[in-house]
Every structure is written in C-alpha cells, then in structure tokens.
C-alpha positions, 0 to 999 in steps of 0.5 A: 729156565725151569718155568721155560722148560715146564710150558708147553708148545700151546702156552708157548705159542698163546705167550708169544702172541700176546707179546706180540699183539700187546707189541703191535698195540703199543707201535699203534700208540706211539705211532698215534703220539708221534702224529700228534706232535710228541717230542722225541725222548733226549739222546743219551750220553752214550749214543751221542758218543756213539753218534760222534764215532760213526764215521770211525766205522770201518765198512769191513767191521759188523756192526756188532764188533764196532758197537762192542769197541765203542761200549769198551772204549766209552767203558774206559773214558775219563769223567773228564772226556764224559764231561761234554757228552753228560753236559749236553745230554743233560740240556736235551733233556731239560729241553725234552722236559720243557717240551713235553710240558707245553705240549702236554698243556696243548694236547688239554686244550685240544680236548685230550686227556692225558692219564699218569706217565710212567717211567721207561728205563734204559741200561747205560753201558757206563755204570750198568744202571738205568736212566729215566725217561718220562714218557706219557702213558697213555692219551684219549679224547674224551669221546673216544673209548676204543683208544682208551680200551687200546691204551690202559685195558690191554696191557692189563688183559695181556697180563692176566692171561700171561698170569692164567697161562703161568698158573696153569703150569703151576697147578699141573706141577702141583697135581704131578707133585701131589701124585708122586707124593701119594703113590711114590714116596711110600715105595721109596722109603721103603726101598731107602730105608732099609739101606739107610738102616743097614749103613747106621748099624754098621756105623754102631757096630764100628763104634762099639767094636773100637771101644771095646778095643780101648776097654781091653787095652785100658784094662790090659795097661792097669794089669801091668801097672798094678803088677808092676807095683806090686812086684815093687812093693814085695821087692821093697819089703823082701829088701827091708826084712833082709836088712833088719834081719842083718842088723840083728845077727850083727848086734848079737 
C-alpha cells in the first residue's frame, strides 16, 4: 500500500499501459494458439461442480451471491461427495496431457517450434492452494521473428520497464531520506535531546532522594536498636550491682 501510495499519476499511468499492452499481446497469442488447434486446458473439480449447479440459480440471485453459496457449499462436502468430481477432473486431465503431447509432436512436424512450457496456477476454493496446469509458453515458425519477439521479448521488456518505474521511486525515496537526514535530524535532536535529558535527570533525582530516604530510616532503625541495648544492658548491670550489694549486707 506504501509503494502504491509513493507512484505518481506518470508512473501509475505508464504501469497500467504496459500491463495492458503486455495483455493484449498475450490474448494475441493465445488467440494464435487456439487457431492452431491447442487443446483446451481440463476443468477443475470445482467448475465442474459449479457446472452441475447452474441450473439451481435462482434468476432473482447476483451472480456474485450464487457463486458465494456454491464456494460454501463446495466448502462444506465430504470427500465422499468430491470423490466424482476429482475422478473425472483427474480423466480430462489425463486426456489434456495426452493431447497436448500429440499435438505438440504435430505443431514440430508442421515447422513449428515450441520453447519450454510453464506453468500457470489456479486458487481451488477447496484447499486455498493452486492447481497446476501446463501450458505452452510460447510457439514460432522457424522464419517468423516478429511472433518470437511477440512471445519470449515482451514480457521481459514490460518487466524491466515496471522494474525502471519502480526504481525510480526508490531512488527519489532515498534522495528525500538523504535530504531529511542532512538538514533535519541535526534540529531534532537538538530539540529531543534536551527533553530527553531533562526527564533522565528527574528520574536520578527520584532515585537518589528515595535512597536518601531509606539511609535516614536505616540509620534512624540502628539508633534505637542500639539504644535499646544499651538501656538493657545498664538496667542488667544496675540489677546485678544491687543484688551483690544485698547479698553482702546480708551475710554481714
């Protein structure tokens, strides 16, 4: 949301018509593909639930809420009720994967040349994780270099720029932080400092004036103590000169 906030109106707008021309080259290509003959990538388990239950909609219900209770309702199957649509969505994609093979083998034989596939993922409602779909990156005949420019160069072109525009921000972010560090932070310790000092000097006062408070009191506590005995101490011998002192008259 920060990075969001910190484009400008220029880098908004050249980022969304790059997004949108690296779009419209990609519905080029796939358009191109599926004139070519490619197979279809197989349904999931959930659209072909979801497929089951299009004629439960109710025609006074958004799309969005029927959507929302059939993702719930998919949500809240047993395994046992899944069992039928992960059996035949794992056929179709057997199927898909024998067909993209044979056709592929035909594209070769027809003078094409196919690069690396990659893989594109989907969420599954059910488990919150992506399912893998193969799918050919990109296909070119051996004397055509504008669709392979089209196919393997513009993605990388429309990376690099996106990365430019990002860098752009960074590097004015860093000039500004640069700018504030220089002129700014000078002043504000300045200003902190002091106020910082002046509450760490009130705290060593606080400490100090309550162990001078705890001295007085133990040494206070130890004055009386010794008094006390002291005072016992004259009181014992004053009681034992006066007994000796009877005992004496008495044996005379």
């Amino acid at each position: 949301m920060d990075y969001e906030n910190s484009l400008t109106n220029e880098q908004k707008m050249e980022i969304k018509s790059l997004k949108k021309g690296h779009t419209l080259k990609q519905n080029e290509i796939k358009q191109k593909l599926m004139d070519l003959g490619k197979p279809k990538r197989p349904l999931s388990a959930f659209i072909l639930f979801m497929q089951s239950k299009k004629n439960t909609k109710n025609p006074h219900e958004s799309y969005k809420d029927w959507l929302n209770n059939i993702t719930n309702e998919w949500k809240n199957m047993t395994m046992v009720n899944k069992s039928k649509y992960n059996a035949e969505a794992s056929d179709l994609l057997k199927k898909y994967k024998i067909e993209m093979q044979k056709w592929e083998e035909e594209m070769i034989q027809a003078g094409w040349g196919i690069s690396t596939t990659h893989c594109t993922f989907g969420k599954d409602p059910d488990t919150n994780s992506d399912q893998r779909h193969e799918s050919t990156k990109g296909m070119v005949l051996c004397d055509n270099t504008n669709i392979s420019q089209t196919t393997v160069e513009y993605p990388r072109k429309m990376d690099i720029s996106i990365n430019e525009a990002k860098k752009s921000v960074v590097q004015s972010q860093n000039i500004y932080r640069q700018i504030y560090t220089y002129f700014f932070s000078p002043w504000k310790r300045v200003i902190i400092d002091p106020k910082q000092t002046s509450e760490n000097w009130k705290m060593v006062r606080t400490y100090i004036f309550i162990n001078i408070i705890s001295i007085v009191c133990l040494l206070i506590s130890m004055f009386y103590i010794l008094n006390l005995m002291f005072i016992t101490i004259e009181y014992i011998i004053i009681y034992y000169t006066n007994y000796t002192n009877n005992n004496i008259v008495d044996n005379k």
